[in-house]
BALOBA-1460 file (C-alpha; in Angstrom, 3 decimals):
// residues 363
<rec num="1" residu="x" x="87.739" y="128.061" z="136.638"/>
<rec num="2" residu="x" x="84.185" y="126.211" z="136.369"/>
<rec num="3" residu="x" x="84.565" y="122.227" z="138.150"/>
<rec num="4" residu="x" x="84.161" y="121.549" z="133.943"/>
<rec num="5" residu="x" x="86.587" y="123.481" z="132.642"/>
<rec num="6" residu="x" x="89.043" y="121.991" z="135.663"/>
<rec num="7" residu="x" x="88.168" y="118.470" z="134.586"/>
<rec num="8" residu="x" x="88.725" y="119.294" z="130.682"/>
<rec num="9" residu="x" x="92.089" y="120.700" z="131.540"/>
<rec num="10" residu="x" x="92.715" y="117.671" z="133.719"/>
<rec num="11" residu="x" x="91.503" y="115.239" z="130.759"/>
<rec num="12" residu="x" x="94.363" y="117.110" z="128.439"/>
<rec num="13" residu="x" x="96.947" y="116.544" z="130.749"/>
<rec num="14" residu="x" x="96.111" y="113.037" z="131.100"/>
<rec num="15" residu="x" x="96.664" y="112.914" z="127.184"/>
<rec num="16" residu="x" x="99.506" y="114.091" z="127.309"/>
<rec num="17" residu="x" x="100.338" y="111.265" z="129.754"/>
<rec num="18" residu="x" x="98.812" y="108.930" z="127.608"/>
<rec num="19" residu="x" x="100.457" y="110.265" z="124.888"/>
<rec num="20" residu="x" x="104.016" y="109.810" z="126.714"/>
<rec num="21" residu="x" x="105.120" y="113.089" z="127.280"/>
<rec num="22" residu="x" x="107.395" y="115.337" z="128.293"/>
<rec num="23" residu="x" x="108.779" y="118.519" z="129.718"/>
<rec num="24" residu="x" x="108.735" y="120.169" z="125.912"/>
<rec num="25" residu="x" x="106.968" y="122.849" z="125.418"/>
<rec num="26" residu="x" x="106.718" y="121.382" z="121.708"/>
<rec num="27" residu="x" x="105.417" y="118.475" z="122.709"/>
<rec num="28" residu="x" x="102.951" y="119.792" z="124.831"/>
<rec num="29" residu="x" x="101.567" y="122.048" z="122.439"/>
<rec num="30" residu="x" x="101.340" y="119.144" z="119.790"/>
<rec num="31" residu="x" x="99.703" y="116.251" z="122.057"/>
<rec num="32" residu="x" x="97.128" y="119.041" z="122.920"/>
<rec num="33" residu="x" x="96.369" y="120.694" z="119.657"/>
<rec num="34" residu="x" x="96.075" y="117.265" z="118.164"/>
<rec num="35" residu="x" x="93.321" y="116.189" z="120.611"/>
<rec num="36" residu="x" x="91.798" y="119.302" z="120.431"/>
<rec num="37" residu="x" x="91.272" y="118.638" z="116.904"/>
<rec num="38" residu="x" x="90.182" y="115.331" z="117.033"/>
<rec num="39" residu="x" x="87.334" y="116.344" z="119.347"/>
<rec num="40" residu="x" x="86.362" y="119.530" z="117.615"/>
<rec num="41" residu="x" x="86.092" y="117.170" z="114.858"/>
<rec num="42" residu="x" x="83.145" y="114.237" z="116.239"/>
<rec num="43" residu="x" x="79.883" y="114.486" z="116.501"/>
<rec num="44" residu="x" x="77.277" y="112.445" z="118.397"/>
<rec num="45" residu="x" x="76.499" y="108.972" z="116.181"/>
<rec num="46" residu="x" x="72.830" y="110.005" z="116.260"/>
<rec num="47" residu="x" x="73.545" y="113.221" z="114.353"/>
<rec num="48" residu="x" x="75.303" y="110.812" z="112.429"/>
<rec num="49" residu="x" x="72.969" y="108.327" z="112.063"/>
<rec num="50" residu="x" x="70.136" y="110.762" z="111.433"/>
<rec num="51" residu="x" x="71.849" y="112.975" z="108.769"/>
<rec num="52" residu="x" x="70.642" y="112.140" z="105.286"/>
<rec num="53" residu="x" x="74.291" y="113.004" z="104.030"/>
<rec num="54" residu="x" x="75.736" y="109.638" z="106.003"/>
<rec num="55" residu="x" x="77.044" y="106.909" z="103.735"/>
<rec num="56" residu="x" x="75.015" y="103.958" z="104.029"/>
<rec num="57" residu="x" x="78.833" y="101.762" z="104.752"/>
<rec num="58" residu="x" x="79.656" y="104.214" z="107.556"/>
<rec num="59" residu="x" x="76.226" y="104.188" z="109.078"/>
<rec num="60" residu="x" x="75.899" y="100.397" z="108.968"/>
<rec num="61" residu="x" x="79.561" y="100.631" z="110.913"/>
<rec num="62" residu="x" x="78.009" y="103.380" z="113.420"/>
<rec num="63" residu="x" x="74.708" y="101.314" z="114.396"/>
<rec num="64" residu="x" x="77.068" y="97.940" z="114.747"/>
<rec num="65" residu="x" x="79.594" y="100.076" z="117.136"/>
<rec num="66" residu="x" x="76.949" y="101.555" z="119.646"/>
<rec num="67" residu="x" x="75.555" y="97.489" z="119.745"/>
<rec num="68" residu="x" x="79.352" y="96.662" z="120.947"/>
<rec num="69" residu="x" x="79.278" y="99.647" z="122.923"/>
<rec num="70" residu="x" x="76.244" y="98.946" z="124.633"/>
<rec num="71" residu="x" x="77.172" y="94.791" z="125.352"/>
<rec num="72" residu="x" x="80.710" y="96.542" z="126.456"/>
<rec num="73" residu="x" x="78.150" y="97.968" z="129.098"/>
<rec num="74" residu="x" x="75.509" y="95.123" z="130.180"/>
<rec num="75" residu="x" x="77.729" y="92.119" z="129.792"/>
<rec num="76" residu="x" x="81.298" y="93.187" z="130.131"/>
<rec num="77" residu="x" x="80.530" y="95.535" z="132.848"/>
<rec num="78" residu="x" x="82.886" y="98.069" z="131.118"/>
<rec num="79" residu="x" x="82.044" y="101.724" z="132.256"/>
<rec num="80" residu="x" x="78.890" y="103.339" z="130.874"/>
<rec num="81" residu="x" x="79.822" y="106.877" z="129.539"/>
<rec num="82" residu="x" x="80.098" y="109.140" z="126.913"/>
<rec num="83" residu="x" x="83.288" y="107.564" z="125.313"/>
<rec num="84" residu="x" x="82.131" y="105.461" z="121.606"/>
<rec num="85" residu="x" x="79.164" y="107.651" z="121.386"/>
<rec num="86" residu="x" x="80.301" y="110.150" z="118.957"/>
<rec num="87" residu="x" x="82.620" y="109.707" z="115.529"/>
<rec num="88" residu="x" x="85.033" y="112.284" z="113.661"/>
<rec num="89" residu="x" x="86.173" y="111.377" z="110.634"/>
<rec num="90" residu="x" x="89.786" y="112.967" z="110.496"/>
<rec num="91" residu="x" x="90.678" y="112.322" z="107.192"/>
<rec num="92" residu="x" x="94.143" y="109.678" z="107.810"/>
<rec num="93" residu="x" x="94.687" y="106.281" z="108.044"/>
<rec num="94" residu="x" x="96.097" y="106.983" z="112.167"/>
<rec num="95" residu="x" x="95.504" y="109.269" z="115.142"/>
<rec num="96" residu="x" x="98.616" y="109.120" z="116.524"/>
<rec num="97" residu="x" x="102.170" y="107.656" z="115.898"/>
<rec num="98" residu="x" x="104.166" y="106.092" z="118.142"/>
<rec num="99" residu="x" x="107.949" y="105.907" z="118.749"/>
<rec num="100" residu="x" x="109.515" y="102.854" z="120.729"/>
<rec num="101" residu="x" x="113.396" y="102.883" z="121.344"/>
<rec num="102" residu="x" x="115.505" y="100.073" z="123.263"/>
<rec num="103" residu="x" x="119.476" y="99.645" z="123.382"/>
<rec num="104" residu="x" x="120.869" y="98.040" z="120.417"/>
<rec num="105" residu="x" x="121.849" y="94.461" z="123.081"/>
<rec num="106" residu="x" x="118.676" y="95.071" z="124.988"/>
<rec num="107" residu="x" x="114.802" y="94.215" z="124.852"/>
<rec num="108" residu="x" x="114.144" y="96.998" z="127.627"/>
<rec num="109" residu="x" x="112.273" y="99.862" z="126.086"/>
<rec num="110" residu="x" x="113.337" y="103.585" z="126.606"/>
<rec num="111" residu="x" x="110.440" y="105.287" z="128.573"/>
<rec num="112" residu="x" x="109.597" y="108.762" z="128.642"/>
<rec num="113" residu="x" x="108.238" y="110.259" z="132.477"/>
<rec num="114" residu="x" x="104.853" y="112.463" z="132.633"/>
<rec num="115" residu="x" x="103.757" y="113.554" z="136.626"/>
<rec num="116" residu="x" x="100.521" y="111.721" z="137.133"/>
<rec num="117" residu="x" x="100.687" y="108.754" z="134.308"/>
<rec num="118" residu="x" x="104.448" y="108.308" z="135.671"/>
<rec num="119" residu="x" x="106.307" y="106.615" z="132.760"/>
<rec num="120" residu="x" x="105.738" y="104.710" z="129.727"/>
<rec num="121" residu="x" x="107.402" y="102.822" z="127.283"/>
<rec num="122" residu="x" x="106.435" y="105.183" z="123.989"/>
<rec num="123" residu="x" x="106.069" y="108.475" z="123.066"/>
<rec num="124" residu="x" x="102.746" y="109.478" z="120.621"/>
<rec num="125" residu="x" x="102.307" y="112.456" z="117.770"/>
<rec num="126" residu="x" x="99.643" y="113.763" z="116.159"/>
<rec num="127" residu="x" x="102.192" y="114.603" z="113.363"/>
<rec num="128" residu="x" x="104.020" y="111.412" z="111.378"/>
<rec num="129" residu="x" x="107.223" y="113.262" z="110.580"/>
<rec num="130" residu="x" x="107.305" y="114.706" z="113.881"/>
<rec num="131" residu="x" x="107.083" y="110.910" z="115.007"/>
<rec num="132" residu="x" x="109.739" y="110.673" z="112.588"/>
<rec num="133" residu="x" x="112.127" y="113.371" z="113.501"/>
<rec num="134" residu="x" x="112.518" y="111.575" z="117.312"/>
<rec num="135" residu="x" x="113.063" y="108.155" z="115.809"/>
<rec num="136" residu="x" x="115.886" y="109.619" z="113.544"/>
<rec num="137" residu="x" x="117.434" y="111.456" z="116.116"/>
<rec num="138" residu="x" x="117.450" y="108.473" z="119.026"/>
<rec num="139" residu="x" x="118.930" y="106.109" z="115.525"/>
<rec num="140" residu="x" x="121.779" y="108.598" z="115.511"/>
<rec num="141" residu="x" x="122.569" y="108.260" z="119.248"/>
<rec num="142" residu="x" x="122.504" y="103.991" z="118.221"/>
<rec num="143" residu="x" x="119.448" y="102.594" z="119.680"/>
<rec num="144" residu="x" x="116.614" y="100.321" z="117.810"/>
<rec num="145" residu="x" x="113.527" y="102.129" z="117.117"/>
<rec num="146" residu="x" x="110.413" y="101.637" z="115.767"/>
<rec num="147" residu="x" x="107.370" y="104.226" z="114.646"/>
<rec num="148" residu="x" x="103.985" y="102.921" z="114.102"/>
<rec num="149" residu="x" x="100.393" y="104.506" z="113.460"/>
<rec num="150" residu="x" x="97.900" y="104.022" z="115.970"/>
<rec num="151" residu="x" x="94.120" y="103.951" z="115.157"/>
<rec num="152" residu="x" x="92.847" y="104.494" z="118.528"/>
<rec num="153" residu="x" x="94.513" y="105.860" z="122.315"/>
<rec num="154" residu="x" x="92.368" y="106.048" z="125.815"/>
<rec num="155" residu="x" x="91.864" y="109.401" z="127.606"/>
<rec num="156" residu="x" x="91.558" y="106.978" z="130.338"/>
<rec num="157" residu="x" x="87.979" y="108.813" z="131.213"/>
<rec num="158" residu="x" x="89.502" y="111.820" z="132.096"/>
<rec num="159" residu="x" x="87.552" y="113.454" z="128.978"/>
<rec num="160" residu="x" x="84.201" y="111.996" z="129.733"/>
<rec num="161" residu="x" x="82.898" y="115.453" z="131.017"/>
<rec num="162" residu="x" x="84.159" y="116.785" z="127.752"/>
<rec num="163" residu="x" x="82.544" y="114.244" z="125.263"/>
<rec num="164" residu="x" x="84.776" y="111.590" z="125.736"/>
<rec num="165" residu="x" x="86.994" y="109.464" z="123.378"/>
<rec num="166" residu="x" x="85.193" y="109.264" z="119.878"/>
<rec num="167" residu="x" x="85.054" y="106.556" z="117.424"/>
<rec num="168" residu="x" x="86.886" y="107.463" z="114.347"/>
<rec num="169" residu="x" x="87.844" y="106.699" z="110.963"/>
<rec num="170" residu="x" x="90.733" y="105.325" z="111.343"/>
<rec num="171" residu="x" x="89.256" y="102.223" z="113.131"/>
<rec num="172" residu="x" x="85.358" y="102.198" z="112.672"/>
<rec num="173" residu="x" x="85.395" y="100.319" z="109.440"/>
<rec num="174" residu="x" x="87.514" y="97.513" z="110.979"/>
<rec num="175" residu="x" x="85.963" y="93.723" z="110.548"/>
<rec num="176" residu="x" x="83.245" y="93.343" z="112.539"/>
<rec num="177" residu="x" x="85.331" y="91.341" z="115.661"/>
<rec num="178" residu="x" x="88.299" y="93.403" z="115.624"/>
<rec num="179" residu="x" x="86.129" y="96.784" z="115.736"/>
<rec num="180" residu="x" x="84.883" y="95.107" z="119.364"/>
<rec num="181" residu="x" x="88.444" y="93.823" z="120.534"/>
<rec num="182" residu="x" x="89.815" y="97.475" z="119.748"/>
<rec num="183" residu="x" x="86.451" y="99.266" z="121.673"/>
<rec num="184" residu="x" x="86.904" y="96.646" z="124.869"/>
<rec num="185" residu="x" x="90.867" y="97.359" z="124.790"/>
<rec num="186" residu="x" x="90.431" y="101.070" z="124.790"/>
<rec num="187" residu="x" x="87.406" y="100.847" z="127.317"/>
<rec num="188" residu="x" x="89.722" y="98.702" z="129.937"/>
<rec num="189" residu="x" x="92.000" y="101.412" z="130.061"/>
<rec num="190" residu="x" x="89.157" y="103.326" z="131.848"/>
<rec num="191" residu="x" x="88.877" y="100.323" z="134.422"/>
<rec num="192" residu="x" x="92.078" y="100.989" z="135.409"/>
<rec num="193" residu="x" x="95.278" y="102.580" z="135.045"/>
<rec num="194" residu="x" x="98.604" y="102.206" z="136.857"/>
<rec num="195" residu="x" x="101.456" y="104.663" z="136.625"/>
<rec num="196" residu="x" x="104.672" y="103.317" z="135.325"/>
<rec num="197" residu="x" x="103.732" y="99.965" z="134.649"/>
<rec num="198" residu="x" x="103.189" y="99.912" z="130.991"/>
<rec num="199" residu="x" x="103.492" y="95.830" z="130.984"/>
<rec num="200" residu="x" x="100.589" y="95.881" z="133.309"/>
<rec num="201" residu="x" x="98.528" y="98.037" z="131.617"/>
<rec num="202" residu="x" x="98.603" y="96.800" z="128.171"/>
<rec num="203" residu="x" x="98.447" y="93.377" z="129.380"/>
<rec num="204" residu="x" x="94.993" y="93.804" z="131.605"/>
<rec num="205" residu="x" x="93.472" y="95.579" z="128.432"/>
<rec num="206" residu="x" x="94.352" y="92.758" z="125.777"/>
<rec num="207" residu="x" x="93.364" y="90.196" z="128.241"/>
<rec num="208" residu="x" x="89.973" y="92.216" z="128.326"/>
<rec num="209" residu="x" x="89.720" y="92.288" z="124.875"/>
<rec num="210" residu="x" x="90.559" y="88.479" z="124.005"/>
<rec num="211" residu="x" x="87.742" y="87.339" z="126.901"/>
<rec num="212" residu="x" x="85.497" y="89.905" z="125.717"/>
<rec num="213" residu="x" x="85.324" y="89.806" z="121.663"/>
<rec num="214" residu="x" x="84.878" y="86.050" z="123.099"/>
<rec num="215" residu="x" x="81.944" y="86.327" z="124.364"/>
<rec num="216" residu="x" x="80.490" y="88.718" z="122.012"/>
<rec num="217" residu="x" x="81.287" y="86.629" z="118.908"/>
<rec num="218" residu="x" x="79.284" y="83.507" z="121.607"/>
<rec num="219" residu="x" x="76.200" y="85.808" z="121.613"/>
<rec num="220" residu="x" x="75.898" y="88.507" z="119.065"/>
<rec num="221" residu="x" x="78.151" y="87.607" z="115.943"/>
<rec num="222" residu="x" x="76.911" y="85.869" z="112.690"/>
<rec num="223" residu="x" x="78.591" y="82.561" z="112.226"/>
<rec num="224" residu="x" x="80.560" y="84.228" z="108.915"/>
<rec num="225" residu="x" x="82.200" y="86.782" z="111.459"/>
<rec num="226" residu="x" x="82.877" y="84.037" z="114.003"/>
<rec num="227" residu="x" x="84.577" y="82.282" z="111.125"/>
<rec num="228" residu="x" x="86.740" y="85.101" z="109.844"/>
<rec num="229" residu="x" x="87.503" y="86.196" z="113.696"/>
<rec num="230" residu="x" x="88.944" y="82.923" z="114.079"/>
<rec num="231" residu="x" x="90.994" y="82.116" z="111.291"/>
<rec num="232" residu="x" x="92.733" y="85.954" z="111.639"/>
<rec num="233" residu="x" x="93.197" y="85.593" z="115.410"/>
<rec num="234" residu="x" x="94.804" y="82.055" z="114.681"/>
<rec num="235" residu="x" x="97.021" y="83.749" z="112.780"/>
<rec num="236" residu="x" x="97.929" y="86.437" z="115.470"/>
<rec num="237" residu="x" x="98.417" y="84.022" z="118.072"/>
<rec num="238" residu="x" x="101.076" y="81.908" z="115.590"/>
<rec num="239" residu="x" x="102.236" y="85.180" z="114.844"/>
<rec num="240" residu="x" x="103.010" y="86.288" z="118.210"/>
<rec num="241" residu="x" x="104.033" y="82.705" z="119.699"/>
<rec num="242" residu="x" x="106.814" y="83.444" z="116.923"/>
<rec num="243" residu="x" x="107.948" y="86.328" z="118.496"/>
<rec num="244" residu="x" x="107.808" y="85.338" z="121.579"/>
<rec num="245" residu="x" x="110.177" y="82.458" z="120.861"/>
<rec num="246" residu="x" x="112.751" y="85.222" z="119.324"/>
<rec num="247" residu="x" x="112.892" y="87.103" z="122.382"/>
<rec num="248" residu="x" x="113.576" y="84.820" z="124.492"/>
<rec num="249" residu="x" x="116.151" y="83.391" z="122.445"/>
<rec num="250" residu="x" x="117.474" y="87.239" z="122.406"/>
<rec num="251" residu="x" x="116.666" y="87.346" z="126.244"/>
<rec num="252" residu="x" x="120.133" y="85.848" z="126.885"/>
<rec num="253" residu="x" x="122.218" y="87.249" z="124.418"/>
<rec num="254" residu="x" x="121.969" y="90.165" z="125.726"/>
<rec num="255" residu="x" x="122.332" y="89.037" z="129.308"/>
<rec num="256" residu="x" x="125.858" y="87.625" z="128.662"/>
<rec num="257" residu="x" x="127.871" y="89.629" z="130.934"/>
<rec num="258" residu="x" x="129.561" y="86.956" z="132.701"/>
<rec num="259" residu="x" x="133.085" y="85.820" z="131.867"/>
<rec num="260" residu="x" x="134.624" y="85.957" z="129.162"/>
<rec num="261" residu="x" x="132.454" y="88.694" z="128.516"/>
<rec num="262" residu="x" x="131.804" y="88.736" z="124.873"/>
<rec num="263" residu="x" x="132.225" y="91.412" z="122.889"/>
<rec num="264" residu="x" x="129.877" y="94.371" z="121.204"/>
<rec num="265" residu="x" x="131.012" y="92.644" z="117.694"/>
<rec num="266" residu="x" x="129.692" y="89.193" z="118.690"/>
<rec num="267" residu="x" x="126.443" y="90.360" z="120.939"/>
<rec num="268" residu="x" x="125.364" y="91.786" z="117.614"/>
<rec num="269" residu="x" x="126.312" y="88.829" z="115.543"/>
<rec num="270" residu="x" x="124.152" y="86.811" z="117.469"/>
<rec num="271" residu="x" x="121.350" y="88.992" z="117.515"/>
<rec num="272" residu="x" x="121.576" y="89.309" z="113.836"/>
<rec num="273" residu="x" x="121.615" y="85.440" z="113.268"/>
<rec num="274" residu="x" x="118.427" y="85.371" z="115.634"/>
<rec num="275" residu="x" x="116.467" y="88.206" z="113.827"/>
<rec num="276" residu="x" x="117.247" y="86.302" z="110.510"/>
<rec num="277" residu="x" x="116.435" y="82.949" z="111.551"/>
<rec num="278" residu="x" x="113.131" y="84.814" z="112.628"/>
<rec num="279" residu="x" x="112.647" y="86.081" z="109.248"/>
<rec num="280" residu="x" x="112.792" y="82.872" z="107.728"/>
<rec num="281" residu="x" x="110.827" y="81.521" z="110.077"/>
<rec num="282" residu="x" x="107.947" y="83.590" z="109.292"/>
<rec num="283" residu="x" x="108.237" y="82.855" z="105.797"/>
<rec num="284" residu="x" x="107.558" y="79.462" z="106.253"/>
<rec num="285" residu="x" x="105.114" y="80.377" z="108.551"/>
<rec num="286" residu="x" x="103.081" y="82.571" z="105.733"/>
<rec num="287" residu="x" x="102.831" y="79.690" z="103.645"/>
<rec num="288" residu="x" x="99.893" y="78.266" z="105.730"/>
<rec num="289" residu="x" x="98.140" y="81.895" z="105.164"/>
<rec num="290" residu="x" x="96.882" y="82.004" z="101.401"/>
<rec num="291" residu="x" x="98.326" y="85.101" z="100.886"/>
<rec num="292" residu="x" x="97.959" y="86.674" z="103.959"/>
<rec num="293" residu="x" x="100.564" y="89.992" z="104.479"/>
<rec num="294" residu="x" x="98.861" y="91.474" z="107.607"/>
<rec num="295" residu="x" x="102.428" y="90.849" z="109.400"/>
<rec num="296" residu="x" x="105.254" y="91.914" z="106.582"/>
<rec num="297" residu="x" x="105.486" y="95.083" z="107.725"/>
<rec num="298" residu="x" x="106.097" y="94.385" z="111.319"/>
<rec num="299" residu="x" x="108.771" y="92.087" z="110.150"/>
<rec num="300" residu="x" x="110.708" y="94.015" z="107.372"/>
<rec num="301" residu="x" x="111.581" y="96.440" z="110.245"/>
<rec num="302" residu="x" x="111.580" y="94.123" z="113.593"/>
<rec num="303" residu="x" x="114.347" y="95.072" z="115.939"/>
<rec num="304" residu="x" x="114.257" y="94.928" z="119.849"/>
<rec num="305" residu="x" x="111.993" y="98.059" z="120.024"/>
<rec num="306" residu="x" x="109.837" y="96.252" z="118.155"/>
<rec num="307" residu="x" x="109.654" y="93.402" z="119.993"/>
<rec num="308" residu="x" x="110.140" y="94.838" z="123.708"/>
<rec num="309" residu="x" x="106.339" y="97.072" z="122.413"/>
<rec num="310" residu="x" x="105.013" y="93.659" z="121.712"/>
<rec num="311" residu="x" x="105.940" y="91.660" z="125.225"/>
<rec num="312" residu="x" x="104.088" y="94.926" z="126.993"/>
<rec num="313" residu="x" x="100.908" y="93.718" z="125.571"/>
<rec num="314" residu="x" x="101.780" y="89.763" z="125.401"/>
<rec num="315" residu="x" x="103.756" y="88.750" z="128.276"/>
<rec num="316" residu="x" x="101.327" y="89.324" z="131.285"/>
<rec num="317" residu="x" x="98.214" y="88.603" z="129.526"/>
<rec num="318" residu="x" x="97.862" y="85.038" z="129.874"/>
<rec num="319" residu="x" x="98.266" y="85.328" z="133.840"/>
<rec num="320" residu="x" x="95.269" y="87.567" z="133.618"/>
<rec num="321" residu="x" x="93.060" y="85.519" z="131.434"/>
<rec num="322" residu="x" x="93.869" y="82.663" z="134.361"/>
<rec num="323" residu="x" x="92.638" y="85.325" z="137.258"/>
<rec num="324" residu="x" x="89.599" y="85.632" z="135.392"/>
<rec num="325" residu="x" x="88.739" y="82.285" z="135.365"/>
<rec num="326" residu="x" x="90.190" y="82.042" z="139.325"/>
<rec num="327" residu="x" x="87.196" y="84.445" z="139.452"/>
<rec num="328" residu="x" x="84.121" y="82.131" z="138.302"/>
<rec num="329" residu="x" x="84.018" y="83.894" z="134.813"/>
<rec num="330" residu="x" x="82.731" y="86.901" z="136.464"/>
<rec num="331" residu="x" x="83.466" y="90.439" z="135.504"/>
<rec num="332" residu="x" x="83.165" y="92.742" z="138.370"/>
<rec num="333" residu="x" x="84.706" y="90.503" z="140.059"/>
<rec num="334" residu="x" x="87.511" y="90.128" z="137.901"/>
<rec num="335" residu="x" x="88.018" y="94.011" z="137.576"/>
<rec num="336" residu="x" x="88.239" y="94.108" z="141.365"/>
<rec num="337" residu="x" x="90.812" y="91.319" z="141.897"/>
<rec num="338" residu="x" x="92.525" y="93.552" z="139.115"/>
<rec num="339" residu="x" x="92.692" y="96.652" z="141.561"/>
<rec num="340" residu="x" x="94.011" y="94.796" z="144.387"/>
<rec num="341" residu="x" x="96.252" y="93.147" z="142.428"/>
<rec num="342" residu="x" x="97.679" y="96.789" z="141.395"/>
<rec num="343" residu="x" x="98.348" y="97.558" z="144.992"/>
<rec num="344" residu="x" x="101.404" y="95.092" z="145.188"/>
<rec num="345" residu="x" x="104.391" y="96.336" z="143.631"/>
<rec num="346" residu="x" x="105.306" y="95.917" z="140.038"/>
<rec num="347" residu="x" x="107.752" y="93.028" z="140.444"/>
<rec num="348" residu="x" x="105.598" y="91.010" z="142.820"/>
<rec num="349" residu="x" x="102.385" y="91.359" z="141.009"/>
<rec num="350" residu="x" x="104.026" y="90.659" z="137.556"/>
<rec num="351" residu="x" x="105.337" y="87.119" z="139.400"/>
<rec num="352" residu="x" x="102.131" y="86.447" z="140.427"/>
<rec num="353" residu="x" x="100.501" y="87.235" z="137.211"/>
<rec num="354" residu="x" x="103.366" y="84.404" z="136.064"/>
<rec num="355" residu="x" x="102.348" y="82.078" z="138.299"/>
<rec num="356" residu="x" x="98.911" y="82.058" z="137.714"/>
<rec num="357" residu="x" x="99.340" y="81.899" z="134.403"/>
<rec num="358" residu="x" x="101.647" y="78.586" z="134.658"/>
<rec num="359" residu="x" x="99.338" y="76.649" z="136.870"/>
<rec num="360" residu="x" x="96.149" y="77.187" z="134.469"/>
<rec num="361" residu="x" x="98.880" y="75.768" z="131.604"/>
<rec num="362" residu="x" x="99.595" y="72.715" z="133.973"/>
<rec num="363" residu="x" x="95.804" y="72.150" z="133.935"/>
């Protein structure tokens, strides 16, 4: 086997890693099919760009992507490599789907094991009712679950050698500042990865892509995208300061296993009256948003799988905002504070992560 062919092979089973595998055949054969389709199907964005047959939408959308790709390179000092520089249209509105489970009295997600990625909280298809068929079957043994579709995953670089990840359809024609804050999330991934620490992971990447579409909107946004980048991510951090209150309102419900232990009957009880005050909540909360339904979705079907996906990419993230500024602003340096952060294990670097985070909200 050619050193290229080794590396491809490598990339796929870093996919299915990504993709939260495990030993099943079934599952094998889908995660790997899938990609293989999804990267038989992209071509480079200056075939794109240079074919008379491109829309004029998508190849406004193309040019704007390889500017973010490019700033991704010289100011955010993500890695410079073949991933964003092709685009397959696949013909959905998602790559993948995800499935998230937790107990029915608990906000601690079911993972799924892979050798090399170790474990993760979710478990990706290429195939929606395949997505579906696991959620229905981990309902029937009582847990929450939840399925979403996911416009973009990492290879993690792996798949550089083969082409690397591609933009696609399913994200490309975002607005202008969400299209970056997707492309920096993804690209962090590449910066680093730490088995079976999902929390960690996630976290690091959204903190990369909060401080990064930051600057970019500073520097290379119009003031009409600045505008509408503000006014949706005001909304997303109301929205999520929302959830956050419900879990950890539902944080000690489910902790209440000291006498008189309650029972099943009234654990649930009180998880219902929290998920409903929630609801109403956000009601009230949608009022202030003109019409706004970006979130109804997400909250017609939250449940503690739900939320326990949401505090993997929420509840560290502040701590490493605050370690970037402990770092003068500065990006490699950041990135390697990050890596030797990743050395300690996961309980001590998540406290630290919490402590940092507190004494930049002290001021």
């Amino acid at each position: 086997m050619s050193l290229r062919r080794l590396a491809y092979v490598t990339g796929l089973l870093l996919v299915l890693a990504q993709l939260a595998g495990c030993a099943d055949t079934r599952y094998y054969w889908q995660a790997v099919s899938g990609h293989l389709r999804v990267m038989r199907a992209a071509r480079p964005v200056d075939e794109w760009l240079a074919s008379a047959q491109t829309p004029v939408r998508l190849r406004q959308r193309l040019t704007l992507a390889r500017s973010i790709r490019r700033f991704s390179v010289t100011d955010l000092q993500l890695p410079d490599n073949a991933s964003y520089q092709s685009f397959a249209d696949l013909q959905r509105r998602h790559v993948v789907w995800n499935v998230v489970a937790a107990p029915e009295l608990s906000l601690t997600l079911k993972t799924w094991c892979f050798p090399v990625a170790g474990c993760v909280g979710y478990r990706g298809y290429f195939d929606e009712a395949e997505a579906q068929a696991l959620a229905a079957e981990l309902r029937a043994q009582g847990m929450d679950v939840s399925v979403y579709g996911v416009p973009a995953y990492s290879t993690l670089g792996w798949l550089n050698g083969a082409g690397g990840d591609p933009l696609l359809n399913t994200f490309v024609d975002y607005p202008d500042g969400e299209l970056a804050r997707l492309m920096f999330h993804e690209l962090a991934h590449q910066v680093l990865y730490v088995p079976d620490d999902t929390a960690f992971n996630e976290s690091f990447a959204t903190a990369v892509e909060r401080l990064g579409v930051a600057q970019w909107l500073a520097s290379q946004a119009t003031p009409q995208t600045r505008q509408s980048y503000q006014q949706l991510a005001q909304r997303r951090q109301a929205f999520r300061a929302l959830t956050r209150e419900v879990r950890l309102r539902l944080a000690p419900i489910y902790t209440s296993n000291t006498p008189p232990a309650l029972t099943r009957t009234a654990l649930l009880a009180m998880k219902n009256e929290v998920l409903q005050d929630f609801r109403v909540a956000y009601a009230e909360l949608k009022k202030q948003w003109h019409g706004y339904t970006g979130f109804d979705t997400w909250v017609a079907h939250a449940n503690n799988a739900a939320f326990g996906a949401q505090a993997s990419y929420d509840d560290l993230a502040p701590g490493f905002e605050a370690l970037f500024e402990r770092e003068g602003r500065d990006w490699q340096r950041f990135y390697d504070a990050v890596r030797q952060l990743a050395k300690l294990p996961v309980p001590q670097r998540a406290a630290q992560l919490q402590q940092w985070a507190k004494e930049q909200s002290l001021g």
